[in-house]
C-alpha angles and dihedrals in degrees: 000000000000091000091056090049094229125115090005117140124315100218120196125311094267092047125120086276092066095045100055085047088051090051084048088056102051094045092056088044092064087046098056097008108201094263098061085058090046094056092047094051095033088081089056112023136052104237096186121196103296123120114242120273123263110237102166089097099053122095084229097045117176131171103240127126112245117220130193117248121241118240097250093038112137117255100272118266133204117192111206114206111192127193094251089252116116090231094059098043092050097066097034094055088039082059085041089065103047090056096055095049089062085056107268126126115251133200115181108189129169138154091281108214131174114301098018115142127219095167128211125308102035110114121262119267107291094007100146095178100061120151108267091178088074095042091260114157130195103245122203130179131233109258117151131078098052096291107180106251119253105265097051112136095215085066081073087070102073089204100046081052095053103047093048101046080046086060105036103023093074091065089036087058099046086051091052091045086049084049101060091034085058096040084051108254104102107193109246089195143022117205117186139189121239109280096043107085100144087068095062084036080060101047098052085050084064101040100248125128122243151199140211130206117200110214105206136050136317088232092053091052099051088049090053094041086048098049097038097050088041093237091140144034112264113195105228134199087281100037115041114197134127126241131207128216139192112292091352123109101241114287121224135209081266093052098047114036092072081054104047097047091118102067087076134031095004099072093154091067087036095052080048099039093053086038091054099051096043085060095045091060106032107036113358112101098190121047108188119191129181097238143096141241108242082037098070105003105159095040093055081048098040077052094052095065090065100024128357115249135213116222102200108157175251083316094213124149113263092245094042093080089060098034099237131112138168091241095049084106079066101047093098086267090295088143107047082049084055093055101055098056121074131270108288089348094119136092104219099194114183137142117184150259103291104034119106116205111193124229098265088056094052095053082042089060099041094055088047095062090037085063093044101076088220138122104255128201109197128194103206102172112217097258091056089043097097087052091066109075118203094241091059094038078051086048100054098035088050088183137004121302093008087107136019117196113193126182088222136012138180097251119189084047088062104042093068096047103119093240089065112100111157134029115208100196146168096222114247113163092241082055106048080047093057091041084049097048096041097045102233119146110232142214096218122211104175117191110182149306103055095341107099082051089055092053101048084053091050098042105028106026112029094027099221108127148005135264123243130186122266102258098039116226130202088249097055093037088057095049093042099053099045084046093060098028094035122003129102096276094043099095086049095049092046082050101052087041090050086052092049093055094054085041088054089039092052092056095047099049131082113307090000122135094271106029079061092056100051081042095052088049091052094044080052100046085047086064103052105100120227128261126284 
């Protein structure tokens, strides 16, 4: 952990942390000064006569001129606009939430297409009355602009989506801006996840600020900002190597081809990606990541010497680190199920909304927790459903109540219930935050994009979990899974992961890291005056 310079101590505020956040700061502050952001604001805002606000001093500080609201100035609103991937909704509502719990409006809008999960709690479409005291927000889709409806089978092609969303999404989102501004709530401010430039290009064009969050992790950032800008050598196809980053263990050519996909063939996520990063440090005032501070210390710290950056995470939502929740009646009786199994006694397989495991994998997992011996919960999205045949589901189960198998489960909920003992992931960042948060030790089966990182973090450096082959096999799954429940390591990985949840718990909670950084950007957005 130390060695590898992530998640080591904090230290105080005016520790070397801080500083290096304070450097960040300055040096952002010379490539977009305050009065570049003033002129931009002045044609739609009442600045008063207040000097701006002095942010060195915040754990979230960000160059912005604050601006003193006028009396009959509209409640603040912040309008969220998510690439339209489960895996990108989920943490951006999750930072919706969170806004609109410390008072502000919140509209979350995105192409919504099949499949796609709001959850419970979030207002209708539409609902503009929805309960900010328990962190609801209105959601609105996206409509205008000729975006292709739901249910629309060229959505299944990522790349189709995202070209199309990246064409008509731009006219769809300027609709939706005009339509609050009619019905009487104008957005003050447009955040955006990564993919989505064209919202925050938008957004500029119509003189409002604007945030992104960066759904991933803080290492994955830095490894994008770093090969993109050309600051490090990367070892290509021709030429194997490793490389080693502020903050980061040294990559190697494994590690990074997955990540760096995108620099040939996939054109569409290179030409957002660069886009995204140009924005993040030339125009973009707030730079939210899904991290936390303990978590990757010294690369937040390594960013902010060329862009501050925001921990806010982990974006979880508030009863998923006790397990409870008031719609756990409605979770396909995953819970009472729960319930009913020993403490740390179950396998919690999932892997996510977008991979694919073929049919050999499937009957390969299934036999793996067959041979186990353990209560399994398994997460077999719909669309994998046909892979999995009854006589292995019966073989695995081998009797009734030994396994569940549900097509969709609050996750992060779950995770923290106190029968789970073992996580087998793919390693998606929104699921290493929810094992971490929840403190649950993990197999880990990463596939591509930042996943094999992930995994390095959760099995190397952070020593919570074990590796296992991509595909998995019965025989690895067997081994994985007694190595983290039973073997000889598993008290002390269940130890190190118990330490992770409370340091997760302690960021998001009043007064926490990252609790700081989401307070200092209302405080901000509360300043900013109406429109004239």
């Amino acid at each position: 952990m130390a060695a590898a310079g992530v998640g080591g101590g904090r230290g105080n505020p005016s520790g070397g942390g801080a500083r290096a956040q304070n450097r960040g700061v300055a040096r952002w502050r010379k490539q977009a000064p305050k009065e570049r952001w003033r002129e931009r604001l002045t044609p739609h805002l009442n600045t008063g006569d207040h000097s701006p606000r002095d942010m060195s001093q915040e754990p979230a500080a960000v160059a912005v001129v604050s601006m003193t609201s006028a009396p009959d100035q509209p409640r603040p609103h912040v309008l969220l606009v998510a690439a339209p991937f489960q895996s990108h909704v989920n943490p951006l509502l999750r930072l919706g939430r969170r806004l609109a719990a410390k008072g502000l409006l919140v509209t979350f809008t995105t192409a919504l297409r099949a499949g796609i999960r709001l959850g419970p709690g979030d207002g209708d479409d539409g609902d503009a009355e929805a309960d900010a005291s328990r962190g609801r927000l209105r959601v609105e889709r996206l409509r205008g602009g000729g975006i292709w409806a739901p249910d629309d089978p060229r959505f299944r092609v990522a790349g189709d989506m995202a070209r199309h969303v990246e064409a008509a999404g731009p006219a769809a989102l300027e609709e939706l801006v005009r339509g609050q501004a009619e019905a009487g709530r104008p957005v003050t401010c447009v955040v955006a996840n990564a993919f989505v430039p064209w919202a925050l290009r938008i957004a500029g064009e119509l003189g409002l600020p604007g945030g992104m969050l960066w759904i991933q992790s803080c290492a994955l950032l830095s490894v994008y900002y770093h090969h993109v800008h050309a600051l490090a050598a990367f070892p290509e196809a021709d030429a194997p190597g490793s490389v080693t980053l502020p903050g980061l263990p040294e990559l190697d050519a494994d590690d990074l081809r997955p990540l760096l996909i995108y620099a040939s063939g996939h054109e569409i996520w290179r030409h957002m990606l660069v886009e995204d990063l140009g924005r993040a440090t030339e125009t973009v005032p707030w730079v939210f990541v899904n991290t936390f501070d303990d978590l990757e210390h010294a690369t937040i710290s390594g960013l902010c010497e060329h862009f501050p950056v925001i921990p806010v995470g982990p974006l979880i939502d508030p009863d998923d680190a006790d397990g409870e929740s008031s719609s756990a009646a409605a979770d396909d009786g995953c819970t009472s199920w729960l319930d009913e199994r020993p403490p740390r006694s179950v396998v919690f397989v999932a892997f996510g909304s977008l991979v694919n495991n073929d049919s050999d994998e499937v009957a390969e997992i299934a036999a793996g927790l067959a041979s186990t011996g353990r209560p399994f919960l398994w997460v077999v999205r719909d669309d994998n459903r046909a892979l999995l045949s009854s006589d292995a589901l019966a073989a695995a189960c081998c009797g009734r109540g030994r396994g569940k198998v549900v097509p969709w489960c609050a996750q992060g909920r779950l995770l923290a219930h106190p029968s789970v003992g073992c996580f087998v992931t793919h390693c998606g960042w929104n699921s290493t935050a929810e094992a971490l948060a929840a403190g649950v030790p993990v197999v880990a089966s990463p596939r591509w994009s930042d996943q094999r990182i992930n995994a390095r973090f959760l099995v190397d450096v952070h020593r919570v979990g074990a590796r296992a082959p991509t595909p998995l096999t019965r025989d690895a799954l067997r081994e994985r899974v007694e190595e983290v429940m039973g073997g000889p390591e598993a008290e002390a990985m269940a130890r190190r992961a118990a330490s992770w949840r409370e340091k997760a718990r302690a960021a998001v909670r009043d007064g926490g890291s990252s609790d700081r950084g989401v307070q200092a950007f209302v405080d901000q957005i509360r300043h900013v005056g109406a429109r004239p």
